[in-house]
C-alpha positions as CSV (number, residue, x, y, z in Angstrom):
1,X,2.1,3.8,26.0
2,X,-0.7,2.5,24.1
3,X,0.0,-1.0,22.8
4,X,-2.2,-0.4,19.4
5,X,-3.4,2.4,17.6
6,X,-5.4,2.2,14.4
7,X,-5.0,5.0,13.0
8,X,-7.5,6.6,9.9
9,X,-6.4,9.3,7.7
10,X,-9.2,10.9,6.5
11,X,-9.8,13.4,3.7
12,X,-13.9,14.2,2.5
13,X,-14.1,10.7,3.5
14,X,-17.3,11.9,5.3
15,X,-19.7,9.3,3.8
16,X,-17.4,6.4,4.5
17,X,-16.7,7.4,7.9
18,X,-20.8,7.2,8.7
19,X,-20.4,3.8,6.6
20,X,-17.5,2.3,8.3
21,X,-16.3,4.0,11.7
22,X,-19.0,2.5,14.0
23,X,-17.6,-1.3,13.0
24,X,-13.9,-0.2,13.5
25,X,-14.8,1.0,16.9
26,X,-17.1,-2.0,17.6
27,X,-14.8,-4.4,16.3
28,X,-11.2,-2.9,18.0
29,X,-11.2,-4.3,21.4
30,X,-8.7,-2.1,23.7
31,X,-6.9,-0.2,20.5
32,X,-7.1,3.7,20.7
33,X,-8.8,4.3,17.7
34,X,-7.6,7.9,15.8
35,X,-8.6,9.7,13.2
36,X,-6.3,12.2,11.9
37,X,-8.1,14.8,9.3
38,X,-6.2,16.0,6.2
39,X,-7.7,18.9,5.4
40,X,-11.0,17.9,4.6
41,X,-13.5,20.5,3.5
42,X,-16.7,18.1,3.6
43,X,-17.4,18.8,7.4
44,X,-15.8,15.7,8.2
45,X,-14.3,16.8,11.6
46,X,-17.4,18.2,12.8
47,X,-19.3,15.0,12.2
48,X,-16.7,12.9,14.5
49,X,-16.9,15.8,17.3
50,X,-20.5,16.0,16.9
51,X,-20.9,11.9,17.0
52,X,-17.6,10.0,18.3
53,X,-15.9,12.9,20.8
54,X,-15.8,10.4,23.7
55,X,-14.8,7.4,21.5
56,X,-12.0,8.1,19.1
57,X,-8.7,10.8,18.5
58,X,-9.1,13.5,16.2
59,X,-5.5,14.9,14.9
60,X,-6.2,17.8,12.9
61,X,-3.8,18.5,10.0
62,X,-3.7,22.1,8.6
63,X,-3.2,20.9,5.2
64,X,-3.5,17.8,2.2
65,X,-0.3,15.9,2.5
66,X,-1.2,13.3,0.6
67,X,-1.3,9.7,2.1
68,X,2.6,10.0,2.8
69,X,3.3,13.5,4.1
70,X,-0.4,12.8,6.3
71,X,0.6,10.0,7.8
72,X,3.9,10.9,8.4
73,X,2.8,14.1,10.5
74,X,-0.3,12.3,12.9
75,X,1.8,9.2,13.7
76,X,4.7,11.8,14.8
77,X,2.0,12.5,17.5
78,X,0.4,9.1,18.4
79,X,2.0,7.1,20.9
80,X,1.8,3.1,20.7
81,X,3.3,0.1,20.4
82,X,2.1,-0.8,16.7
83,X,0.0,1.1,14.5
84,X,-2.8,0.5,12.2
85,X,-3.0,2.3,9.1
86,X,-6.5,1.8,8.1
87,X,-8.3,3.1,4.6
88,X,-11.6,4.7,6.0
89,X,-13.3,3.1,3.1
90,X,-12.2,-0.9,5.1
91,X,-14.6,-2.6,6.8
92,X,-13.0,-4.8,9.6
93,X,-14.6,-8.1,11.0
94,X,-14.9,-9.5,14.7
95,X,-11.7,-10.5,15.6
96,X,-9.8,-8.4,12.9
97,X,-6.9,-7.3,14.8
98,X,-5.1,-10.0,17.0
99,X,-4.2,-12.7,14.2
100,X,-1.6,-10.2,12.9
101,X,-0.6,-8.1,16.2
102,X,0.3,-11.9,17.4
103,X,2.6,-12.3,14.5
104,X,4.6,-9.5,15.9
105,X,4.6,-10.9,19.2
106,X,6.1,-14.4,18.1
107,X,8.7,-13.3,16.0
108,X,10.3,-9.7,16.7
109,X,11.5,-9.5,13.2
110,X,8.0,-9.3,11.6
111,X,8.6,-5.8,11.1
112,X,4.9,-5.6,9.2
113,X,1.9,-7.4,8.3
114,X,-1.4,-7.6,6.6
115,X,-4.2,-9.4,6.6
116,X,-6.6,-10.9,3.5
117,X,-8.0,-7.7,2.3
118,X,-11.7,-8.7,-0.1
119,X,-14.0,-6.9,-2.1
120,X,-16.4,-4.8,-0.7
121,X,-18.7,-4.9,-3.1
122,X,-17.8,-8.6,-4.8
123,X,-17.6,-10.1,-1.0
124,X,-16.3,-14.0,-2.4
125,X,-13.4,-11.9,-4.1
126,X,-10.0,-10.5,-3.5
127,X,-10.1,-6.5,-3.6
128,X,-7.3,-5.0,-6.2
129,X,-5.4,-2.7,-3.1
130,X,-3.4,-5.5,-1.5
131,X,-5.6,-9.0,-2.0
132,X,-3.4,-11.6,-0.4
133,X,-0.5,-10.4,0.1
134,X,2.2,-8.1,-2.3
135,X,4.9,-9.4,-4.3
136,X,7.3,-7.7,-7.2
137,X,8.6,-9.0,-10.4
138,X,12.1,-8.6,-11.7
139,X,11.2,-5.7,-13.6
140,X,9.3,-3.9,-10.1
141,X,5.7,-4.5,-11.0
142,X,4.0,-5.5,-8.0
143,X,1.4,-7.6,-8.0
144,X,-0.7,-10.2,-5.5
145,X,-1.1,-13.3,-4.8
146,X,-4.8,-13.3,-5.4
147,X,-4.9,-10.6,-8.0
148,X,-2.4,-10.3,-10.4
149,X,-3.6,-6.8,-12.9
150,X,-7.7,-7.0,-13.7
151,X,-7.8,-10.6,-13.0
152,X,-9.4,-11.6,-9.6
153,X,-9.4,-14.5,-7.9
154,X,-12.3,-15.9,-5.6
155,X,-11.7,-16.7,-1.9
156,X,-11.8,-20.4,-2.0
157,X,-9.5,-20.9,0.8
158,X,-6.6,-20.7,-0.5
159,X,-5.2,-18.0,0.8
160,X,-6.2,-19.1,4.4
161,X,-2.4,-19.5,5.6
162,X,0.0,-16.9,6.9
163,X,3.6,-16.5,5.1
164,X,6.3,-13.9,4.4
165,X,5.6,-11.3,1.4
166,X,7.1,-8.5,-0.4
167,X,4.9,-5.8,0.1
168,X,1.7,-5.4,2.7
169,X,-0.9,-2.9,1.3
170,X,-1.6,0.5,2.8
171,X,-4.9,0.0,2.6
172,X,-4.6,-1.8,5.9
173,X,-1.0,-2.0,7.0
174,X,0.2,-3.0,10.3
175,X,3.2,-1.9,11.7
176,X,5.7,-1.6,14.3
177,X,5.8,1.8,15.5
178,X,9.8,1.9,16.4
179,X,10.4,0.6,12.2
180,X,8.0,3.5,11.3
181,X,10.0,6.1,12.5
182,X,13.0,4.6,12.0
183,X,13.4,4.5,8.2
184,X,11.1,7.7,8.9
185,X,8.0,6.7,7.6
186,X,6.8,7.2,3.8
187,X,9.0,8.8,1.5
188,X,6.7,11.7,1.2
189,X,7.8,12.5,-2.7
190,X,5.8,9.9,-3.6
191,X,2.9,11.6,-2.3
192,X,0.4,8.5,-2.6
193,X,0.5,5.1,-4.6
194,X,3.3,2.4,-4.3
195,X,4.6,4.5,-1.0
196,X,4.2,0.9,0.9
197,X,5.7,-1.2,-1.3
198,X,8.9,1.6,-1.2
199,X,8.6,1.4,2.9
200,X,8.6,-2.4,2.8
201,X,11.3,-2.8,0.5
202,X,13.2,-0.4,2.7
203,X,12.4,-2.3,5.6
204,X,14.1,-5.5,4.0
205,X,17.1,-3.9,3.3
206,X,17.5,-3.9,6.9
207,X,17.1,-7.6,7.3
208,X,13.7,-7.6,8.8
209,X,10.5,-9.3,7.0
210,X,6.9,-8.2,5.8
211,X,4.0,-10.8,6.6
212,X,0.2,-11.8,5.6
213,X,-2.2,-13.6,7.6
214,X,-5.5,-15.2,5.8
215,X,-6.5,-15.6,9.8
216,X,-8.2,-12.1,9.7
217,X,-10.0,-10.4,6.8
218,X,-11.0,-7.2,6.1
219,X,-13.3,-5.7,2.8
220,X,-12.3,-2.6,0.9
221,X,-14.1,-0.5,-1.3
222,X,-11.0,0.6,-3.0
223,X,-11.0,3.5,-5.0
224,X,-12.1,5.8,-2.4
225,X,-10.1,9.0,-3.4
226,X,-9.2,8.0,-6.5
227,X,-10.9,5.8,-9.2
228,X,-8.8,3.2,-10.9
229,X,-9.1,4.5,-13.8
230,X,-7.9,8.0,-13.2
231,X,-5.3,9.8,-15.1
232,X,-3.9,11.7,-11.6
233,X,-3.7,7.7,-10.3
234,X,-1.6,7.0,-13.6
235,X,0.9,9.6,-13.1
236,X,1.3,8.7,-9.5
237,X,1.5,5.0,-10.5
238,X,3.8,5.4,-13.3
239,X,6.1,8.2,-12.2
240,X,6.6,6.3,-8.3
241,X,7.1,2.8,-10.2
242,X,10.4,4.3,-11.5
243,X,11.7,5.7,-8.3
244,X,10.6,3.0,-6.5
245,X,13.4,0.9,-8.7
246,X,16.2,3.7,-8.7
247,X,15.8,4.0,-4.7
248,X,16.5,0.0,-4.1
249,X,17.2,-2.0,-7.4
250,X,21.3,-2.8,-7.0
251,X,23.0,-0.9,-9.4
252,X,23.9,-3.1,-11.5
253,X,20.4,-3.5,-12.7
254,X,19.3,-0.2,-12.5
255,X,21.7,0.1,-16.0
256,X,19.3,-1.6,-18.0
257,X,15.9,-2.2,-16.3
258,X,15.1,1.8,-16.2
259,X,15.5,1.2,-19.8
260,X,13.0,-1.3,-20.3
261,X,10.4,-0.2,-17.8
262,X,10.8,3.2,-20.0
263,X,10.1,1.6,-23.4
264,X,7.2,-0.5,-22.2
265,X,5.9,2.8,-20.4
266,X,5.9,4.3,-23.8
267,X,3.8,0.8,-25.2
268,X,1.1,1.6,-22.1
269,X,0.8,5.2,-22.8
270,X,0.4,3.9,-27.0
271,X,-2.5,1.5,-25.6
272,X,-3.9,4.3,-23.6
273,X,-4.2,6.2,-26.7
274,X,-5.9,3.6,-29.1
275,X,-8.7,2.8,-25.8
276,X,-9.5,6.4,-26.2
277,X,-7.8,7.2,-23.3
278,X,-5.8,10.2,-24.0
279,X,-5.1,11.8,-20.6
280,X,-3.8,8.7,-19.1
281,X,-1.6,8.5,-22.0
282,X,-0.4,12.2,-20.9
283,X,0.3,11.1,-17.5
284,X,2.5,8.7,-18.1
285,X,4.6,11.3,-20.3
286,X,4.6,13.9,-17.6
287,X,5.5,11.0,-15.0
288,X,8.1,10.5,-16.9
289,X,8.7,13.8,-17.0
290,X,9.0,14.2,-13.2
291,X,10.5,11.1,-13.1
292,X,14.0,12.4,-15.3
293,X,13.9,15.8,-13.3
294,X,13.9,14.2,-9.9
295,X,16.3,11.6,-10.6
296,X,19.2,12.7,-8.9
297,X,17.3,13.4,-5.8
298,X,15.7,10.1,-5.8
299,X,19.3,7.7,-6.4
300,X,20.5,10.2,-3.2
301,X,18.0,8.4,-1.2
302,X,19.3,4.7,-2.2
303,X,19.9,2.2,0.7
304,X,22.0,-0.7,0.2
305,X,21.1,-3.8,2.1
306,X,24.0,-4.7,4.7
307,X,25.2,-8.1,2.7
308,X,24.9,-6.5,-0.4
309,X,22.7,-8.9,-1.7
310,X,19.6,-8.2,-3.4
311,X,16.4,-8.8,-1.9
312,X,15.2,-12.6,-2.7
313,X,11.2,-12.2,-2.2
314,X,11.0,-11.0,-5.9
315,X,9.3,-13.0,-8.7
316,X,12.6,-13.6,-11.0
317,X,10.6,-13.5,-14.2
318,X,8.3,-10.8,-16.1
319,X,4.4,-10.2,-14.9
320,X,4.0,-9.1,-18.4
321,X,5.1,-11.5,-20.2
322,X,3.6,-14.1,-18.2
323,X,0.3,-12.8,-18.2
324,X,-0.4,-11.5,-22.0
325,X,1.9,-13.9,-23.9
326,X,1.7,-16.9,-21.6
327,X,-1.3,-16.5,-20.5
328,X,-0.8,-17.1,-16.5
329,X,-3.8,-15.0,-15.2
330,X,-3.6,-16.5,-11.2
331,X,-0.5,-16.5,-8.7
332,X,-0.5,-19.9,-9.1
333,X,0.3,-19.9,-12.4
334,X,3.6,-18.3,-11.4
335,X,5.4,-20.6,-8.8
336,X,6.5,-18.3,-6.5
């Protein structure tokens, strides 16, 4: 068995593939590198054959699965101790991979980790997917500890240490392969957006912990298949934010935070509409939309944790309130 395997799913990722494939290999050591195809129609699988047959994996999927369902079907098929599941729009550094893979190796209930993931384009600043680590306020909006909504902080340091979190980012998640396909990888109904933060919290319920290290560092371009602003993104975001909280909230909560999140969906949609932005404003009705039909399906899937307690890496207060009416724009500001 192959100890590592970073693993790209790619879909008319072409472009960054040319960009960004050469470092990965370059920078990987002894990891099998893969690339597993989701049914791209930009020639992207002829390019690899054509340029990298002899140094990387090709897994061929016969159709778009999303992030969830694609993943889900190439690491069936891979082999290895821990995987990497790499954006192909990341570009990795010297020395990227063995700060986290030794996390696992000191403490075998680090079931998954992440490193400092920065800006791309802004190099001195924390990229939106993932920044320094995830985290999740009482009312399940995740946020990061170096960027909490639009506000980004620089990379002064200060994120230099290595600690628990709440969520690691997909854009460059490390895993163990055994928890993978033990809580059966991403819930593929979620098709893409928050599917980590849903696997992480999962993960927890079983006991076992989610990490960051600042002691590697990656950049992302972010926005690779989907702009930020993007009313598909929207629905994804807002329609999986609610089953994200009816698949591992206790019940108790679930009673009246549902409620809430739905009312201050309907205020984001409202802003959507006054910025001009009237398909975003849609999605988030249709999300909701999907959200009421599929509810039934979605509470089947809840997994209590085994002391019945609720998970305690949460922030206990409200993002939202803290950031518009408060004004606390950095983590800091939040005393987590």
């Amino acid at each position: 068995m192959t100890e590592i395997a970073v693993v790209i799913l790619n879909y008319n990722g072409k472009h960054f593939l040319q960009q960004f494939l050469p470092g990965v290999i370059t920078h990987s050591g002894t990891a099998k590198i893969v690339v597993a195809d989701n049914a791209s129609s930009d020639g992207s699988v002829t390019f690899l054959k054509e340029n990298f047959q002899n140094q990387i994996e090709i897994i061929q999927l016969e159709t778009n699965r999303g992030y969830c369902g694609g993943y889900n079907r190439a690491l069936k098929q891979i082999s290895a101790s821990y995987y990497i599941l790499l954006n192909s729009d990341v570009e990795v550094t010297p020395g990227w991979i063995e700060p986290v893979i030794e996390l696992f190796r000191q403490d075998v209930n680090i079931a998954a980790a992440q490193p400092k993931i920065l800006s791309y384009h802004t190099r001195d600043e924390f990229e939106y997917a993932g920044a320094a680590g995830g985290f999740i306020d009482s009312l399940g909006y995740p946020f990061c500890r170096g960027r909490i909504f639009q506000t980004f902080e620089k990379d002064l340091g200060q994120y230099n240490d290595t600690r628990p979190v709440f969520w690691a980012t997909g854009a460059c998640l490390f895993i163990r392969s055994e928890v993978f396909h033990q809580h059966q990888g991403f819930d593929e109904d979620f098709f893409a957006h928050m599917e980590e933060i849903d696997l992480c919290w999962r993960i927890q319920h079983t006991g076992q912990t989610i990490y960051y290290t600042g002691q590697s560092k990656v950049y992302h371009v972010g926005g690779g298949t989907l702009a930020k602003s993007n009313p598909q993104k929207t629905y994804f975001n807002f329609r999986n934010g609610l089953s994200l909280l009816i698949k591992n909230l206790p019940t108790q909560q679930l009673v009246w935070k549902i409620p809430v999140r739905l009312v201050l969906d309907w205020v984001a949609a409202f802003k959507f509409l006054l910025g001009g932005s009237a398909a975003d404003s849609r999605a988030v009705l249709k999300a909701h939309g999907s959200f009421v039909k599929h509810l039934a399906r979605d509470y089947a899937k809840r997994k209590a944790p085994p002391s019945g307690k609720p998970i305690e890496t949460t922030y206990k207060g409200s993002l939202l309130v803290g950031y518009y009416l408060q004004n606390k724009k950095y983590f800091r500001d939040f005393r987590i």
